[in-house]
BADO-504837 format. One record per residue (C-alpha): residue number from 1; x, y, z. Coordinates in nm, 2 decimals. Layout:
N
- num, u, v, w
- NUM, X, Y, Z
...
//
This chain:
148
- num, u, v, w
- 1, 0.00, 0.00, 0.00
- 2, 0.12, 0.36, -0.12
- 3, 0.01, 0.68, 0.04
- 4, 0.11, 1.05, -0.01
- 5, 0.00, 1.38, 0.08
- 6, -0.09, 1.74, -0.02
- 7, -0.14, 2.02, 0.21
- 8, -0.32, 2.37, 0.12
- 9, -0.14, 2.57, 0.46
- 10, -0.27, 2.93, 0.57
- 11, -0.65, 2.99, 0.46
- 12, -0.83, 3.28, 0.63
- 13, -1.14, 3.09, 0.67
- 14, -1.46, 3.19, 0.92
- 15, -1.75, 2.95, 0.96
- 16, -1.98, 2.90, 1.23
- 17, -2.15, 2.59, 1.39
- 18, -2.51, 2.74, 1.47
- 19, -2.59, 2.43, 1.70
- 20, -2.34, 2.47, 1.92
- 21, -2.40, 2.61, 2.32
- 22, -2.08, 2.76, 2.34
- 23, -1.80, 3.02, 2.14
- 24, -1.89, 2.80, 1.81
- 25, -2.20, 2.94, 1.77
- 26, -2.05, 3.29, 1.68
- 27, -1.89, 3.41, 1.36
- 28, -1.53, 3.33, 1.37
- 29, -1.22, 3.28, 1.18
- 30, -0.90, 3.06, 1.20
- 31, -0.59, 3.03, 1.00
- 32, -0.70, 2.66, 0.80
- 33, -0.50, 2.42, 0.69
- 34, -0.67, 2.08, 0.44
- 35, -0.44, 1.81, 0.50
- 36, -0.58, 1.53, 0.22
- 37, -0.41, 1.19, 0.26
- 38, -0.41, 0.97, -0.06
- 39, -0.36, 0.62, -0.12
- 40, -0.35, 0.33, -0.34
- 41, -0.22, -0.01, -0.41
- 42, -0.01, 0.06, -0.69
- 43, 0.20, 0.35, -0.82
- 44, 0.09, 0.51, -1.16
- 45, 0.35, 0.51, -1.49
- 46, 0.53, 0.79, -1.33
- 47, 0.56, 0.60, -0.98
- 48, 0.37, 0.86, -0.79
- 49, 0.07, 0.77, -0.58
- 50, -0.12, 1.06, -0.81
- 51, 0.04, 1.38, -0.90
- 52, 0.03, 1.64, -0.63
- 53, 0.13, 1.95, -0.87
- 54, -0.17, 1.83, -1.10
- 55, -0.45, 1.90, -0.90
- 56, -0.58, 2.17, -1.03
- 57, -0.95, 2.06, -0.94
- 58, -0.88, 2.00, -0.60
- 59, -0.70, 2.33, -0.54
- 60, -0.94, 2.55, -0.72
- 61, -1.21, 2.35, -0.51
- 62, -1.00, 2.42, -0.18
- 63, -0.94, 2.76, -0.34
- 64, -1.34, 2.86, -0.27
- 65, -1.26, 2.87, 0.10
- 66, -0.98, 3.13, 0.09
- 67, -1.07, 3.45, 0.29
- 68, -1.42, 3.28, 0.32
- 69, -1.69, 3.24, 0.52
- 70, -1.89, 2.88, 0.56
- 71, -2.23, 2.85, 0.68
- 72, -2.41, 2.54, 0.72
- 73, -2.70, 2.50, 0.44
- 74, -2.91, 2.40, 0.73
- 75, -2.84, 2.68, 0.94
- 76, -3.14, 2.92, 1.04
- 77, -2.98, 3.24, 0.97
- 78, -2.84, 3.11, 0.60
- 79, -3.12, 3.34, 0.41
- 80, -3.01, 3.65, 0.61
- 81, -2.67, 3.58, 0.56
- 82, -2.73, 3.52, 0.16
- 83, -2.91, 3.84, 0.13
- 84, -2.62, 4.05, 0.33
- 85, -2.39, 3.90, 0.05
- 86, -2.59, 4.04, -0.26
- 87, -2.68, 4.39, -0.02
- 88, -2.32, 4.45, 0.06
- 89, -2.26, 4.39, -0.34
- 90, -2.00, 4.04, -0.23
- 91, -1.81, 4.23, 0.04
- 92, -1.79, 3.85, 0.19
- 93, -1.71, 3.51, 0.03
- 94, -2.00, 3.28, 0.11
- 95, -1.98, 2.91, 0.12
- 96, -2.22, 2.71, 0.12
- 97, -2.15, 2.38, 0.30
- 98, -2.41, 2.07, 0.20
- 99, -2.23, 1.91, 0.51
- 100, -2.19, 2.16, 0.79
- 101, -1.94, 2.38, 0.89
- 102, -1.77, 2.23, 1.18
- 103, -1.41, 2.09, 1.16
- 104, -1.50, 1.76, 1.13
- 105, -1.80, 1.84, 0.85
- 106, -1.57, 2.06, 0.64
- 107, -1.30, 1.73, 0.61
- 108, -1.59, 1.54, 0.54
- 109, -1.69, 1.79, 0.26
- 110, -1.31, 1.80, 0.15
- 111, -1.28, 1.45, 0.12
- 112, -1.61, 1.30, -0.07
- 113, -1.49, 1.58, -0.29
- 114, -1.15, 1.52, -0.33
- 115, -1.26, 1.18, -0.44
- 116, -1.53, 1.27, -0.66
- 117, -1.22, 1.45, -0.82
- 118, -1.02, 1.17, -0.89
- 119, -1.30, 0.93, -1.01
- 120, -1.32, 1.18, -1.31
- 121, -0.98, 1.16, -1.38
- 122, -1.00, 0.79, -1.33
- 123, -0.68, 0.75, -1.11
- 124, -0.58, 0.43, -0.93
- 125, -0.60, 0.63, -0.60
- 126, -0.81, 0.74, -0.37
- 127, -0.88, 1.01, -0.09
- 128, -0.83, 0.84, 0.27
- 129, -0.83, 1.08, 0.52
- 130, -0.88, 1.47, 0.52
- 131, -0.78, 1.67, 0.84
- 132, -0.88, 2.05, 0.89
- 133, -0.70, 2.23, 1.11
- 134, -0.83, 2.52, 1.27
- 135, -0.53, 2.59, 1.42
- 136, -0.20, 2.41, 1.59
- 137, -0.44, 2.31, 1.84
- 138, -0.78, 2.16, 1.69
- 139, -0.86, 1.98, 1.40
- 140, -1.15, 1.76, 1.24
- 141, -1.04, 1.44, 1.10
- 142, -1.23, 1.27, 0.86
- 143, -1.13, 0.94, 0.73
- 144, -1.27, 0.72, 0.42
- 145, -1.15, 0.38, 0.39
- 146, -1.24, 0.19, 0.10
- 147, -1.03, -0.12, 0.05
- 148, -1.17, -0.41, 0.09
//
């Protein structure tokens, strides 16, 4: 078994998780980091697990949460926060998450993606594990297996 890894470092991202009691359930921002870990039984013709530098889809999909702000499609104040977007004519990036915006939901989101990704470029790999990091101290781990 082959693994590698590619890491998008230092994205201003704000979310917030609307169910939560405490500090979560404000707006707030962290310095992110997407830590996707790939993996596959066999090396391609070029002996690489995939090719990191050719993932242009993934980085223009990471790319959407640069100086961002993700709300859960759920949440009850989404509709006031979509209209503040078009009234303040896009002074904010809004992201839509169809999985939620905690930690754990947005490497969740990164991952089924990631792999969604590489099934249209039919590669040999596959996405394993995804970790957002809010910070050096937290992060939300999501992990995927699919061998049998």
């Amino acid at each position: 078994m082959y693994q590698c890894q590619k890491t998008f470092p230092d994205i201003p991202l704000a979310h917030r998780v609307f169910n939560h009691a405490g500090d979560c359930q404000f707006v707030h921002g962290h310095s992110w980091s997407f830590i996707f870990d790939f993996e596959s039984k066999e090396l391609n013709q070029q002996g690489f697990v995939i090719d990191l530098g050719g993932m242009r889809k993934l980085k223009e999909f990471v790319g959407q949460f640069d100086h961002g702000f993700v709300v859960d499609i759920n949440d009850p104040l989404r509709m006031e926060f979509e209209e503040m977007k078009v009234g303040s004519c896009h002074a904010f990036n809004l992201v839509l998450s169809p999985f939620g915006a905690s930690s754990e939901h947005l490497a969740e989101w990164c991952c089924v993606s990631a792999n969604a990704i590489l099934e249209e470029t039919s590669s040999i790999a596959k996405c394993v594990k995804v970790t957002a990091r809010e910070d050096q101290k937290n992060a939300g781990v999501f992990l995927a297996p699919w061998f049998d």
